[in-house]
N, C-alpha and C positions, 0 to 999 in steps of 0.2 A: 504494500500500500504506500502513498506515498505518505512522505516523512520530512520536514521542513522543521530543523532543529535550531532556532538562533542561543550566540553564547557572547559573552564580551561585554555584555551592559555592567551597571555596578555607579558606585557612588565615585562621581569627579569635580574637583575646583572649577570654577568657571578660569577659564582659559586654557585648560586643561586637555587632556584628548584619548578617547576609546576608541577600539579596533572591535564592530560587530562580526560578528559571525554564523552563515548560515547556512548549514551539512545539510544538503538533499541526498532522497534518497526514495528509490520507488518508482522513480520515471526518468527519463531519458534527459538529465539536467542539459546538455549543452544546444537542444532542441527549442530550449523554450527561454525567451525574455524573462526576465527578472529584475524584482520592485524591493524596495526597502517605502516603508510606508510608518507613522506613529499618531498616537495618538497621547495627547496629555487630556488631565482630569477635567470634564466639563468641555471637553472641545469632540469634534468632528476629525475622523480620521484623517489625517495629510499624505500626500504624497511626498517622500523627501529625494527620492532618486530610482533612477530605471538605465537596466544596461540590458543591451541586446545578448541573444543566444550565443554569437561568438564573440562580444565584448568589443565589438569594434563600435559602438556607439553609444554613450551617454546621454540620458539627460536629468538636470535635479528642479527641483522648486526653488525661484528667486532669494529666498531664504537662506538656503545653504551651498547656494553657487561661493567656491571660491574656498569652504569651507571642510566639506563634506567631498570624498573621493566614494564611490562603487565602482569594484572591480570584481572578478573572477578568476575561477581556476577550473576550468573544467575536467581536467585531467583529478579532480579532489571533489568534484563535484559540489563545491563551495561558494558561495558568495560574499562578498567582503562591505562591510560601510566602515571606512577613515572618517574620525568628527575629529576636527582640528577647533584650537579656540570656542571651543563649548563657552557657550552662555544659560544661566539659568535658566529661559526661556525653551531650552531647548530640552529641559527635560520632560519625559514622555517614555510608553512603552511604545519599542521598537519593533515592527513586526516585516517581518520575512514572508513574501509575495510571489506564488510563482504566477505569472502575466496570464491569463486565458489567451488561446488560440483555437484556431481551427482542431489543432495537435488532442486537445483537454482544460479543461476549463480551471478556470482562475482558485489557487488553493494555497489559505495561510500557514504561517507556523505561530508560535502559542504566546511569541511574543517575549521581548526581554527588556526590563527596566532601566531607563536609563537618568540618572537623577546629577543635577548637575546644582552642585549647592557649597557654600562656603563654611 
């Protein structure tokens, strides 16, 4: 079945910086686009970044342009979100997105907290 594991969240200084991480597993990872998405208390789920099935295209929310890197390994069947310069506002649980296609349709992981506080 599939299996979308994120790890890497945890308690960080504002300016500070976490490496997400997120172990697929269960379907053909380097077939299918992939999202990092969060949501903080009281708000509506965000989009923070989306990278293509072979990683050759990015893109993030205005937000976290400049800030925030998604990458890949397909070979580890992995997904990666870099948060550089954390600000408090950015804390939120982080969830891990595999993109719906034609392929199979759009499927979360459980989510991991990411709190950014002094």
């Amino acid at each position: 079945q599939v299996q979308l594991v994120e790890s890497g969240g945890g308690l960080v200084q504002p300016g500070g910086s976490l490496r997400l991480s997120c172990a697929a597993s269960g379907f053909t990872f380097s077939s299918y686009a992939m999202s990092w998405y969060r949501q903080a208390p009281g708000k509506e789920r965000e989009l923070v970044a989306r990278i293509t099935s072979t990683g050759g295209s990015t893109n993030y929310a205005d937000s976290m342009k400049g800030r925030f890197t998604i990458s890949r390994d397909n070979s580890r069947n992995t997904v990666y979100l870099q948060m550089n310069s954390l600000k408090p506002e950015d804390t939120a649980v982080y969830y891990c997105n595999r993109v719906g296609s034609w392929l199979g349709p759009s499927y979360w992981g459980q989510g991991t907290q990411v709190t950014v506080s002094s």
